[in-house]
C-alpha positions in Angstrom: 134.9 83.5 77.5 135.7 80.4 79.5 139.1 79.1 81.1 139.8 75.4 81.0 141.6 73.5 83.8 141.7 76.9 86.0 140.3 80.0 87.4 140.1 83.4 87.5 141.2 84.5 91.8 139.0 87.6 92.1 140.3 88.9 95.0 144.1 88.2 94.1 143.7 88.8 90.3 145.5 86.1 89.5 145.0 82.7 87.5 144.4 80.1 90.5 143.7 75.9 90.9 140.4 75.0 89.5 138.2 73.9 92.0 137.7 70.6 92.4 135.6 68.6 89.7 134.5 71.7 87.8 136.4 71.9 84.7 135.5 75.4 82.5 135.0 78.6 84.8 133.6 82.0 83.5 136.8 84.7 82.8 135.7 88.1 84.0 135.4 91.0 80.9 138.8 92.0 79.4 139.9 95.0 78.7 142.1 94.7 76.0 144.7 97.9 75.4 147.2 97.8 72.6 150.3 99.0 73.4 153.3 99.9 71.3 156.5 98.3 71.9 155.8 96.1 74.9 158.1 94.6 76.9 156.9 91.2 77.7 157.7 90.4 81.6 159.7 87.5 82.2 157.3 85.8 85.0 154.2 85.9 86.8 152.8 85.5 83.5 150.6 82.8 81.6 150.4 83.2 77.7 147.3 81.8 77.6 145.9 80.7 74.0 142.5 81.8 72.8 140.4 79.6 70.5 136.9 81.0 69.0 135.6 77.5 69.7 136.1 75.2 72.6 137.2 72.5 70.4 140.4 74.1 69.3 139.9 71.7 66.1 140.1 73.3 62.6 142.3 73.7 59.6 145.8 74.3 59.8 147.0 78.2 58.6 150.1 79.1 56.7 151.1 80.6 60.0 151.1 76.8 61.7 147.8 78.2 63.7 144.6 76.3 63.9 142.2 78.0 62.1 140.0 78.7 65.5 143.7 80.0 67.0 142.7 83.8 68.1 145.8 84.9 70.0 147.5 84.6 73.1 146.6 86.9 76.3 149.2 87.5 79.1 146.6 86.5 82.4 148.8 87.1 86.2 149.4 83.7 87.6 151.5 83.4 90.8 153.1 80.0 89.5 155.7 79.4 86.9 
């Protein structure tokens, strides 16, 4: 998986600033654990949208998703 427009901070763990000029960087394996009833924190989170193409472009779904839409993953970011 690839982030656009930012960065994975592996020694903060957080989203960071791309660096400069360099537009896609490599995300770092996720471990995805579902968990019932979460309460979704109200900052120092990015709901970041996750497409199974870099494009984003497909048809639209009764649920107003693109068809490429996977979900969105809650990634640490020290901004707002």
């Amino acid at each position: 998986m690839y982030l656009e427009g930012c960065k994975w901070d592996s020694h903060d763990h957080v989203l960071a600033d791309s660096d400069p000029k360099k537009l896609f960087t490599d995300i770092p394996l996720i471990l995805l654990l579902p968990v019932l009833d979460k309460v979704t924190p109200k900052e120092g989170i990015y709901n970041c949208p996750v497409y199974k193409v870099l494009s984003r472009s497909g048809t639209l779904s009764t649920t107003g998703h693109s068809t490429n839409y996977v979900m969105l993953m809650e990634l640490p970011s020290k901004d707002s």
